[in-house]
N, C-alpha and C positions, 0 to 999 in steps of 0.2 A: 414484453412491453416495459418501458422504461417506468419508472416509481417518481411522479411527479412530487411529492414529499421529502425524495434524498434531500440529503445532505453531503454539500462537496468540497476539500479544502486540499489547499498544498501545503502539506506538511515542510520540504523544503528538502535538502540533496537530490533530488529526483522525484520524492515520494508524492502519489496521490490520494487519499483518504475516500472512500465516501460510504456513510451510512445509507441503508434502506430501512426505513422504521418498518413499514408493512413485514418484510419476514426477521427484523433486529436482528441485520447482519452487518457486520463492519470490514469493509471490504480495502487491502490495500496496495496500490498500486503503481509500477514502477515500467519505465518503456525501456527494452534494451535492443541492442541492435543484435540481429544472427547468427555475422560474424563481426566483431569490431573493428578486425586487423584488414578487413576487404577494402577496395576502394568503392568511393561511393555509387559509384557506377556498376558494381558487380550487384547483381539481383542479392547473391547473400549478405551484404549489409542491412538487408529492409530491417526496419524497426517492429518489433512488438510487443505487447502489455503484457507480463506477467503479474499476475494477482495473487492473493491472498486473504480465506476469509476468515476472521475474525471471531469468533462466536464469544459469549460475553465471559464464556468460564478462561479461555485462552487468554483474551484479553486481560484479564486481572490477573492471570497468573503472571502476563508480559509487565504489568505494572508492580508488582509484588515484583520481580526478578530486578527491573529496573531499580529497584528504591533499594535492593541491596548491590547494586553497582555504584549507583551516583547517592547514599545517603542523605547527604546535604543538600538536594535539590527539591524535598520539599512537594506536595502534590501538583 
């Protein structure tokens, strides 16, 4: 059942974002195609979402790893 509470953003090159507060999972999300190199007409181009979940310990490590690549960028 869908979590009427998410929360949903595009983060931007592709990426989709969304939180579920009910189990505070940060979910993130990206559509690729099956094959890219097929034409569009071949069944193996179809598009799909690969995801990733987030848990808040990973997350702050992702933000912690971040602030020692971009220094200067600051929270």
């Amino acid at each position: 059942m869908p979590d009427a509470n998410a929360l949903d953003a595009y983060l931007g090159d592709g990426i989709h974002a969304q939180f579920l507060p009910v189990s505070g999972q940060l979910w993130l999300m990206v559509e690729r195609a099956n094959n890219p190199f097929a034409p569009p007409e071949d069944p193996r181009s179809l598009m799909h979402i690969e995801r990733v979940c987030l848990e808040r310990d990973v997350y702050e490590a992702l933000v912690r790893f971040a602030g020692e690549c971009w220094p200067d960028a600051g929270p």
